[in-house]
C-alpha positions as a Python dict, from the first residue, in 0.01 Angstrom:
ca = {
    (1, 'X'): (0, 0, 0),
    (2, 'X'): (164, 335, -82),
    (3, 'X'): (234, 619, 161),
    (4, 'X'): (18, 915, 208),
    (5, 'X'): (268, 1124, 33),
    (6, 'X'): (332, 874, -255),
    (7, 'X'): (-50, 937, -282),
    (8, 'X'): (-68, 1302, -219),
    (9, 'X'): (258, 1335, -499),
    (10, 'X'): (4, 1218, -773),
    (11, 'X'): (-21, 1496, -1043),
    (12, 'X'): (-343, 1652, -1059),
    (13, 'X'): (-441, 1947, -1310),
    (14, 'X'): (-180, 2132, -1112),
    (15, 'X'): (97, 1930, -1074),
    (16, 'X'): (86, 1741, -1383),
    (17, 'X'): (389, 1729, -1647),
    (18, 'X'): (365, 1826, -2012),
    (19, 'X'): (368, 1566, -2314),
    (20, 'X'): (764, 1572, -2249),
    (21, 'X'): (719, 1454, -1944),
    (22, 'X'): (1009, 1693, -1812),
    (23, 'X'): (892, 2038, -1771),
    (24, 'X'): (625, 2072, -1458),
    (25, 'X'): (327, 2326, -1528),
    (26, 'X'): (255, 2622, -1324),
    (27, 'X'): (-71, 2695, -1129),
    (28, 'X'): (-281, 2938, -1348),
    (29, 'X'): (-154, 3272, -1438),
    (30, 'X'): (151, 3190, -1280),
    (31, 'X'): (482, 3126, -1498),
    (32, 'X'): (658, 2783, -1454),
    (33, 'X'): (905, 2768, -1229),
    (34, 'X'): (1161, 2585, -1213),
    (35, 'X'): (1253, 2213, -1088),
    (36, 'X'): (1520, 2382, -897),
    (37, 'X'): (1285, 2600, -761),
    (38, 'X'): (1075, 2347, -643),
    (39, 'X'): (1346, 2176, -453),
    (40, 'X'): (1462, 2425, -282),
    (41, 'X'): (1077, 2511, -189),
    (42, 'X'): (1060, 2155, -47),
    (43, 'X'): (1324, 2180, 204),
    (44, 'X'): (1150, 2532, 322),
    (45, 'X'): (833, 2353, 370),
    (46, 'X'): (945, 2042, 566),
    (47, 'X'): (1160, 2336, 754),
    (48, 'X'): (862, 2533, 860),
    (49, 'X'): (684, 2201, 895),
    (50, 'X'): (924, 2093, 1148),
    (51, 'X'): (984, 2400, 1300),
    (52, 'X'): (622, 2444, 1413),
    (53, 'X'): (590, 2111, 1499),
    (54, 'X'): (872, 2128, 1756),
    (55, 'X'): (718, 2454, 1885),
    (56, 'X'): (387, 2240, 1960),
    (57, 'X'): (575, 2004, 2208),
    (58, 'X'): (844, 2298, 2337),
    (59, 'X'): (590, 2335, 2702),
    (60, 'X'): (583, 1933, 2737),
    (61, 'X'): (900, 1952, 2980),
    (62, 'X'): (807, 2324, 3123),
    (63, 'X'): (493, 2177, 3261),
    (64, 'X'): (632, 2109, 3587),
    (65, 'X'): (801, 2460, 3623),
    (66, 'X'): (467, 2614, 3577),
    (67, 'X'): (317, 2390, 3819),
    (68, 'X'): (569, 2417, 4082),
    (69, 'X'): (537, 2832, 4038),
    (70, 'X'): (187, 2884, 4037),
    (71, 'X'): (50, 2586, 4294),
    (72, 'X'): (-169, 2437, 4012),
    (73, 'X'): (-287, 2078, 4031),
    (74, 'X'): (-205, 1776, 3725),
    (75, 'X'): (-548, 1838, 3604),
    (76, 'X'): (-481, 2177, 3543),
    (77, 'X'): (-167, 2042, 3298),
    (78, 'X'): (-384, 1823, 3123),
    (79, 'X'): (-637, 2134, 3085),
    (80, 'X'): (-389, 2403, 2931),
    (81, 'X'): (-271, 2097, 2689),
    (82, 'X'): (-643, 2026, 2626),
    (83, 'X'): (-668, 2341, 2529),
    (84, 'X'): (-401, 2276, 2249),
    (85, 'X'): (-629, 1953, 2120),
    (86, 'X'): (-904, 2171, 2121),
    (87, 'X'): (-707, 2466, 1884),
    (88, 'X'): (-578, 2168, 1662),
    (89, 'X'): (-884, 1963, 1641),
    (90, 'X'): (-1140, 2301, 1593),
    (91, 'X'): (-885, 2413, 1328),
    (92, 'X'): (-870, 2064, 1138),
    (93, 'X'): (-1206, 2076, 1113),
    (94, 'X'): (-1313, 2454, 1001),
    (95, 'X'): (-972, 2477, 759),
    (96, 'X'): (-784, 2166, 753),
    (97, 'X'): (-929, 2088, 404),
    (98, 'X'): (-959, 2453, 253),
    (99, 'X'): (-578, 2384, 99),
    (100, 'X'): (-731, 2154, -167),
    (101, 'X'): (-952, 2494, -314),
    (102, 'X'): (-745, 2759, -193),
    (103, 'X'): (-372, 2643, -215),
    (104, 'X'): (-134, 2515, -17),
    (105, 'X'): (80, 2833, 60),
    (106, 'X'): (-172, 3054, 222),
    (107, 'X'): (-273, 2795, 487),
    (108, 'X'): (110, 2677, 585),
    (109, 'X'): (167, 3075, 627),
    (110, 'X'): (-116, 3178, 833),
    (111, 'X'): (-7, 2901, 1021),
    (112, 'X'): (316, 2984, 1079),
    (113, 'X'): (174, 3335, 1166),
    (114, 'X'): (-65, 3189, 1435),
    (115, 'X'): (249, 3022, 1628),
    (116, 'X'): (436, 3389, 1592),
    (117, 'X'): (136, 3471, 1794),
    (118, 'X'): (141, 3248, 2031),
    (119, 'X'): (503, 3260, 2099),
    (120, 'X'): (452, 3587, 2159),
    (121, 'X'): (162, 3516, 2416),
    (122, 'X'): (419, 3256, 2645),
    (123, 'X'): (587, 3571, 2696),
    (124, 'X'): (391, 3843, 2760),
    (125, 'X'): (128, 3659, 2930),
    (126, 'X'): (200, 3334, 3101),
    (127, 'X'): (15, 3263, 3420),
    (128, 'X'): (-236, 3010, 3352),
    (129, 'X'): (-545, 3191, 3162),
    (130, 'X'): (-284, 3292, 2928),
    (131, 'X'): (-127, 2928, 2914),
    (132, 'X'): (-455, 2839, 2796),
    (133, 'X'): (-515, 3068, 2532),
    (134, 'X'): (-96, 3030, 2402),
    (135, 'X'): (-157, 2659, 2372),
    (136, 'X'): (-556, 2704, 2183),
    (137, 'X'): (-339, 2903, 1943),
    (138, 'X'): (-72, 2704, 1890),
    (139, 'X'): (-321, 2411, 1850),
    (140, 'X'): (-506, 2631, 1570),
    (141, 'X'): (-153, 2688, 1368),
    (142, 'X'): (-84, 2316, 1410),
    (143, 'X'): (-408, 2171, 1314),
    (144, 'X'): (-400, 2458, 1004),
    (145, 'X'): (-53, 2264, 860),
    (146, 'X'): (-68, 1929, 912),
    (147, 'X'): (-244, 1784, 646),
    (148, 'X'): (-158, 2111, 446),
    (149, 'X'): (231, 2023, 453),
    (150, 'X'): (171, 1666, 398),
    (151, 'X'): (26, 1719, 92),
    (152, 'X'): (228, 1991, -48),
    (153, 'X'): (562, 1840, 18),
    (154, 'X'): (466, 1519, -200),
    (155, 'X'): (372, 1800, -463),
    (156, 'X'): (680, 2036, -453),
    (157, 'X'): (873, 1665, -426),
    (158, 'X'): (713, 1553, -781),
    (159, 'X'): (758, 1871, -976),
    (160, 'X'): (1117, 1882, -841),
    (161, 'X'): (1204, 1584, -985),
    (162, 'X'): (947, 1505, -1299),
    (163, 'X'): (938, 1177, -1178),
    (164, 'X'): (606, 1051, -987),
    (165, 'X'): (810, 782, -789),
    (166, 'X'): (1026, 1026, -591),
    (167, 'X'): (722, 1117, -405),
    (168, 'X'): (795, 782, -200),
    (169, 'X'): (1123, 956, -21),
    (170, 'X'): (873, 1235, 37),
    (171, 'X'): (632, 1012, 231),
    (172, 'X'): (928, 923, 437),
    (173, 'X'): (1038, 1260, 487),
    (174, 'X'): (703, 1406, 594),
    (175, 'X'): (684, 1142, 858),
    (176, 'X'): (1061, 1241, 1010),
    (177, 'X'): (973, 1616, 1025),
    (178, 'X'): (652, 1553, 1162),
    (179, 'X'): (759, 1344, 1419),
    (180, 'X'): (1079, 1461, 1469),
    (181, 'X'): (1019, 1839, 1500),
    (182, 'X'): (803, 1735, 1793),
    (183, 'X'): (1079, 1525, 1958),
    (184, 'X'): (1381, 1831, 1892),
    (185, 'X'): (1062, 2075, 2051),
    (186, 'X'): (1074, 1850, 2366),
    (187, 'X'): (1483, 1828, 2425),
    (188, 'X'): (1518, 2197, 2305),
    (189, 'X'): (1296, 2283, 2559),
    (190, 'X'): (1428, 2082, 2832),
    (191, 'X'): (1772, 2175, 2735),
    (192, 'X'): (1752, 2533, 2749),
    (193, 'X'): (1527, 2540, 3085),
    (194, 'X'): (1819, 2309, 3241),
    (195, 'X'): (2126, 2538, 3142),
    (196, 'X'): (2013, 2855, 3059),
    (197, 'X'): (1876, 3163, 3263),
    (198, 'X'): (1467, 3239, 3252),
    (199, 'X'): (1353, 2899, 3169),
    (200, 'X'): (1053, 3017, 3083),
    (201, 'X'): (1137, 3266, 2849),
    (202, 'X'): (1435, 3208, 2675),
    (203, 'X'): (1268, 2875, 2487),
    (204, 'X'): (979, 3072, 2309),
    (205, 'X'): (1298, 3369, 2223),
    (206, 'X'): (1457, 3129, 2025),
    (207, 'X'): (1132, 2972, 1842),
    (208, 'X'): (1023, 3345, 1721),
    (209, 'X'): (1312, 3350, 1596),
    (210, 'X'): (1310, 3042, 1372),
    (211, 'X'): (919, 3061, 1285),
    (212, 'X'): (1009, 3421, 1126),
    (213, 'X'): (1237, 3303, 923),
    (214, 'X'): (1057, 2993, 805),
    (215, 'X'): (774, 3233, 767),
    (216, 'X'): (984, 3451, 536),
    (217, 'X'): (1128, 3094, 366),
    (218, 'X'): (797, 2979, 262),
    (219, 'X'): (658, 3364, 142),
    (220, 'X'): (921, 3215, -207),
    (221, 'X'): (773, 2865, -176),
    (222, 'X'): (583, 2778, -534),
    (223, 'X'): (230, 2703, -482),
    (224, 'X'): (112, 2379, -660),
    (225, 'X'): (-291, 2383, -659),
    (226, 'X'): (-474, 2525, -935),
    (227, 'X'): (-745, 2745, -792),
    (228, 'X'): (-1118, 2661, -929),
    (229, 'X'): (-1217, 2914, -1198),
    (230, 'X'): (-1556, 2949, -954),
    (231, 'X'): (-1567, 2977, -602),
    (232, 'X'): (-1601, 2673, -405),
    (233, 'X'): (-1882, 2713, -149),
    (234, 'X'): (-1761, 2697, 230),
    (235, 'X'): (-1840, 2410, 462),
    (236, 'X'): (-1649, 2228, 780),
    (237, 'X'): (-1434, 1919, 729),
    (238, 'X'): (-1653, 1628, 722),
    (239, 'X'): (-1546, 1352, 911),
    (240, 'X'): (-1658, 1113, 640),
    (241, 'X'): (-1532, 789, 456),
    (242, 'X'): (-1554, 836, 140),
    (243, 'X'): (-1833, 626, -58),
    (244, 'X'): (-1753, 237, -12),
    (245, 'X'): (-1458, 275, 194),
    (246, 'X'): (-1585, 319, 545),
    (247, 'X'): (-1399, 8, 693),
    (248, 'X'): (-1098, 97, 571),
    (249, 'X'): (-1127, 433, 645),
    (250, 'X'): (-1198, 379, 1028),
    (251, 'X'): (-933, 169, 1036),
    (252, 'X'): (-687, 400, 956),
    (253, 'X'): (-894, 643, 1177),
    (254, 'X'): (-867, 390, 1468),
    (255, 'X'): (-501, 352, 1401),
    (256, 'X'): (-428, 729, 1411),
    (257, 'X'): (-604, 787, 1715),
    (258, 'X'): (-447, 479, 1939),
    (259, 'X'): (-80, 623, 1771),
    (260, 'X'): (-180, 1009, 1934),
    (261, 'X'): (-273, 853, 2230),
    (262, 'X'): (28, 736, 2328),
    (263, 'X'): (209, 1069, 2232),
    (264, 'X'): (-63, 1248, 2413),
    (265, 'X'): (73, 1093, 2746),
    (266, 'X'): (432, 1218, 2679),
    (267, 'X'): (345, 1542, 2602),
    (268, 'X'): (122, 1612, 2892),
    (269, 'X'): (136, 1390, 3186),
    (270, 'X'): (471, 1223, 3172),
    (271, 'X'): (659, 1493, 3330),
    (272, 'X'): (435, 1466, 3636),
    (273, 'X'): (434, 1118, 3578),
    (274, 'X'): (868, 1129, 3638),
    (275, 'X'): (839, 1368, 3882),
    (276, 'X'): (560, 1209, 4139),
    (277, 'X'): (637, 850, 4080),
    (278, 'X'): (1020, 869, 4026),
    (279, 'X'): (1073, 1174, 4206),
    (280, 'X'): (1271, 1297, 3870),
    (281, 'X'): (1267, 1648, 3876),
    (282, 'X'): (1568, 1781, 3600),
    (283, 'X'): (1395, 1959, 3290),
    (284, 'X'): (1621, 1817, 3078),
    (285, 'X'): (1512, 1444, 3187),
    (286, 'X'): (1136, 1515, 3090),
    (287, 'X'): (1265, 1681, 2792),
    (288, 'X'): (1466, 1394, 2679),
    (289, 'X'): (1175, 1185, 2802),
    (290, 'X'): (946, 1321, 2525),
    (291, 'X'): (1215, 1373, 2296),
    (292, 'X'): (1330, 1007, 2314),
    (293, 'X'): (946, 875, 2217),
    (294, 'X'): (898, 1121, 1929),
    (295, 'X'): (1232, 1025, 1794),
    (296, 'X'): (1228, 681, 1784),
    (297, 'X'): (885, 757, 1620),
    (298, 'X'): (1085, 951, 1326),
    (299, 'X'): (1348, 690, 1301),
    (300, 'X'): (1138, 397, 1294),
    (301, 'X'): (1007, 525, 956),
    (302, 'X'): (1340, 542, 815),
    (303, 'X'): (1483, 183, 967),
    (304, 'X'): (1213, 1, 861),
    (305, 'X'): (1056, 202, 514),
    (306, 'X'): (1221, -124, 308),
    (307, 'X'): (974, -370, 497),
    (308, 'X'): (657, -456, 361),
    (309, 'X'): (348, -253, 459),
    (310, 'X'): (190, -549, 634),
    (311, 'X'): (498, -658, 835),
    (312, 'X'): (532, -308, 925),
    (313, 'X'): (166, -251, 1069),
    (314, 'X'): (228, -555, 1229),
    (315, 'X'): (554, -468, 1404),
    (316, 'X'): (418, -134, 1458),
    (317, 'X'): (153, -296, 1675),
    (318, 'X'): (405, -557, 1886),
    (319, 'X'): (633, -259, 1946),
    (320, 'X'): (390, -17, 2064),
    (321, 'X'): (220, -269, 2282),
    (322, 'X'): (531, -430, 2415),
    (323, 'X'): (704, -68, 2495),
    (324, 'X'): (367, 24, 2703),
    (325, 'X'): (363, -270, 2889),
    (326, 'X'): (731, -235, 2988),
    (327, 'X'): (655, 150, 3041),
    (328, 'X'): (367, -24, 3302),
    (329, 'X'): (568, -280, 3503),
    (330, 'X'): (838, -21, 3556),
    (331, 'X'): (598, 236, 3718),
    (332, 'X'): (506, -69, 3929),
    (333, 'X'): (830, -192, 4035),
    (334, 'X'): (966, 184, 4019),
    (335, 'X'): (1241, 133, 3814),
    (336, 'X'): (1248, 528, 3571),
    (337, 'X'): (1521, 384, 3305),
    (338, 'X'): (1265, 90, 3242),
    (339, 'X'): (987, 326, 3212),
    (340, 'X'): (1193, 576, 2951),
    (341, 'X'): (1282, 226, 2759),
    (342, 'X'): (911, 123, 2724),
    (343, 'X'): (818, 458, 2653),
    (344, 'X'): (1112, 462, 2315),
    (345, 'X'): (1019, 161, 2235),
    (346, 'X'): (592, 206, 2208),
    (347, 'X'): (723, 559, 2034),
    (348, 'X'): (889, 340, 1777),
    (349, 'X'): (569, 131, 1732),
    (350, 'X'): (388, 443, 1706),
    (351, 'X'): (598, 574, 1397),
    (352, 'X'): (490, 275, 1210),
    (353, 'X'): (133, 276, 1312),
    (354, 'X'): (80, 599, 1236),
    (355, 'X'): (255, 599, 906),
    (356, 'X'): (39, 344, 794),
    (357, 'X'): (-283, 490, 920),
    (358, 'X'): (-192, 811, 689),
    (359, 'X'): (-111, 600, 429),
    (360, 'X'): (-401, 385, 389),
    (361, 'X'): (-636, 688, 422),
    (362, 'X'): (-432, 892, 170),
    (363, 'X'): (-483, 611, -68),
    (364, 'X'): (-882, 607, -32),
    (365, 'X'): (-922, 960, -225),
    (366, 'X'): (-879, 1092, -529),
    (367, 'X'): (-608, 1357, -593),
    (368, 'X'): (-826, 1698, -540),
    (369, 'X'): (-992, 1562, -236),
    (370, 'X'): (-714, 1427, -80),
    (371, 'X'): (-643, 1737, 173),
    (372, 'X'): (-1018, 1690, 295),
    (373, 'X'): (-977, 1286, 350),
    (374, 'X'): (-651, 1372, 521),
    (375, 'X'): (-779, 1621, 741),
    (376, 'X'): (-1043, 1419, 874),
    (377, 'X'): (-798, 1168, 1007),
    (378, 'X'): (-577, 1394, 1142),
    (379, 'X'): (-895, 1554, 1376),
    (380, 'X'): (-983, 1180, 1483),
    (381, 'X'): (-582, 1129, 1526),
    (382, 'X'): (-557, 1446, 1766),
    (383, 'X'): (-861, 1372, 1926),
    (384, 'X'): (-678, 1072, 2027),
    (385, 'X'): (-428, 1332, 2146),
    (386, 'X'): (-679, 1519, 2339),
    (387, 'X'): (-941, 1319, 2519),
    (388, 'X'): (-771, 1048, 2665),
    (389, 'X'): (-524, 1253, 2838),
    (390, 'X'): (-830, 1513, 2978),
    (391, 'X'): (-962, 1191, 3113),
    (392, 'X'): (-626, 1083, 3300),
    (393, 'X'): (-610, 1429, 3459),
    (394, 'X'): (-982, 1417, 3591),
    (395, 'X'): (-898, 1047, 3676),
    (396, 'X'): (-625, 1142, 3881),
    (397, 'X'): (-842, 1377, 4084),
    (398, 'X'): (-960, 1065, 4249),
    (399, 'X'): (-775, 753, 4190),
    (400, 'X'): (-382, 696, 4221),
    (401, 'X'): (-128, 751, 3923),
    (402, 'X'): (-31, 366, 3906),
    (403, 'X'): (-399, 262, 3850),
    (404, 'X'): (-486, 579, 3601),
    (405, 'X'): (-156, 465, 3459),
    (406, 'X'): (-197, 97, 3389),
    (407, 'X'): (-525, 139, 3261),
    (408, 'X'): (-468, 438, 2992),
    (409, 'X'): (-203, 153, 2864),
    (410, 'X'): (-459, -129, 2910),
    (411, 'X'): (-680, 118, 2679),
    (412, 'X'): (-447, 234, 2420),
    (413, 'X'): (-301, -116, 2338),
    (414, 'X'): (-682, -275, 2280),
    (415, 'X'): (-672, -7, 2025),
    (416, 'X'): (-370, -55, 1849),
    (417, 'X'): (-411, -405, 1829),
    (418, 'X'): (-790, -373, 1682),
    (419, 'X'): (-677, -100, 1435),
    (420, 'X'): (-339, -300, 1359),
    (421, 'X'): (-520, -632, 1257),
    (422, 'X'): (-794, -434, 1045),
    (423, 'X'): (-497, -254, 837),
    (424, 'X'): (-305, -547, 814),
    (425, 'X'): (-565, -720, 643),
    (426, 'X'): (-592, -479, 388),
    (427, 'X'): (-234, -406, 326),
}
């Protein structure tokens, strides 16, 4: 089964080649640019991609500093990072598809714009209300690129080369900077909180800094839809199979969702998990924490891209569900470097899963509604991100942190291994 991006890469009215088969046509009343140009615009993408990506997880080991300044309880973590799901999933669902009708381009800058903003809002205004409202924006900007980038990096990928098969590497790609911008958000964060002065400042300095200039890298990005002639009438993202391919399609859904879930925990909850449990209190622990799951998430993709689809679905599933048990009987026998393994090693299934949940839904849609399909399993797959971990936080108002712990992985792994066996079969 091929890749979301293999998928995405396919040449529509906009990205198709001429009878030569070597020069790529421009969007209308735009000249062609060239293959260079396209290459280069590429690498700006999966820059800004990553870049805003790692700004997303940048608060996952600064959790703990807030909570230690201001008095607030867990459930108040997993509230400000609801708040995030909420941005992401609202905005996946009111613009994650308008790329396919109104380009690319726009949507990846106002996203970049809306994580200026909320960069801006950690500094100016970050006791908890404003906490809140930095991490609904940021959740808004996020929600805004990801199926947008995914989608326009198998494009720019295509026209750069002429060749419809390079948009394979870009499938790969588009899972590493996903994935691994949110892992370099997590240790940059923890890093600079651990060895540099203002801990809470200093991190959201430094991302400004990079999300103006991928800002001003993507303003020379090509743009690689074709606008309708006639203006497409407005409606939310549905979250809809499309016709005759509902199993599949909640499959993948499934998948996506059980994948989140997991990296849900680690961007919320694990901190306070480390520090209440383990009594591990160093920022740059809970930022390597985080940073160790989304990376082996991101390099799972790459070690493994030469299996096939099936064996990786199903290794996927015996990773993620192996790592989480380990992560389990280490928080039971107390024993932090065996919860950190499990946790690397379920990130590692969750690479694979999730790569194959994309992929299988990419592949359900034709090429102009292929944003639309996309976006509607990212909002189930960050809804994954979002509700379980609101319910761990309200859970832990009232029951210990072993038991809310053992049964989120109880949870999570029935859903992996439902959504692994359904996608195997139709690998």
């Amino acid at each position: 089964m091929s890749s979301v991006i293999e998928t995405a890469g396919t040449p529509t009215a906009a990205t198709s080649l001429t009878a030569s088969g070597s020069t790529p046509t421009a969007p209308r009343g735009r000249r062609a640019h060239s293959r260079r140009r396209h290459g280069i615009g590429f690498w700006s993408v999966a820059f800004a991609f990553a870049a805003v990506m790692a700004f997303g997880t940048v608060p996952a080991p600064l959790y703990v500093l807030y909570q230690a300044r201001d008095g607030f309880p867990t459930f108040t973590t997993t509230v400000v990072f609801a708040a995030y799901g909420v941005g992401v999933v609202g905005s996946l669902w009111l613009a994650g598809h308008l790329s396919d009708g109104h380009g690319r381009k726009p949507l990846i800058l106002v996203s970049i714009a809306l994580e200026i903003v909320a960069a801006i809002l950690f500094l100016v205004w970050n006791d908890v209300s404003g906490l809140i409202v930095a991490r609904l924006v940021t959740g808004l900007g996020i929600g805004m690129l990801t199926a947008t980038a995914t989608a326009h990096l198998g494009e720019l990928r295509v026209r750069a080369t002429g060749d419809e098969a390079s948009a394979k590497g870009a499938s790969v790609a588009a899972g590493v900077v996903n994935l691994g911008g949110l892992s370099l958000g997590a240790l940059v964060g923890g890093a600079l909180a651990e060895f540099v002065g203002k801990p809470l400042m200093v991190p959201y300095e430094v991302f400004v800094v990079a999300l103006v200039v991928a800002f001003v890298l993507v303003l020379a990005v090509p743009e690689t839809v074709d606008r309708p002639a006639e203006r497409v009438a407005y409606r939310p993202q549905r979250v809809q199979a499309p016709a005759g391919k509902s199993a599949a399609f909640w499959a993948a859904g499934t998948g996506a969702f059980a994948a989140f879930a997991v990296q849900g925990l680690f961007t919320s909850v694990a901190p306070t998990f480390l520090g209440t449990t383990f009594h591990v209190t160093d920022r740059l622990a809970a930022g390597a924490t985080t940073f160790g799951v989304f990376a082996a998430s991101a390099v799972s993709q790459l070690v493994f891209a030469r299996l096939a689809q099936r064996t990786q679905i199903r290794l996927g599933v015996v990773l993620l569900v192996g790592g989480l048990a380990v992560l389990a009987a280490a928080a039971v026998v107390l024993q932090v470097a065996g919860f950190i393994a499990g946790g690397v090693v379920a990130g590692a299934g969750v690479g694979l899963l999730f790569r194959a949940s994309i992929g299988s839904a990419g592949a359900l849609a034709a090429p102009a509604q292929r944003g639309g399909v996309l976006a509607a399993v990212f909002l189930i797959a960050y809804a994954g991100l979002t509700v379980p971990v609101v319910a761990v936080g309200a859970a832990l108002l009232v029951l210990p942190t072993l038991a809310v712990l053992i049964g989120y992985v109880v949870l999570v792994s029935a859903l992996a291994i439902v959504a692994g066996a359904r996608l195997a079969a139709r690998a």
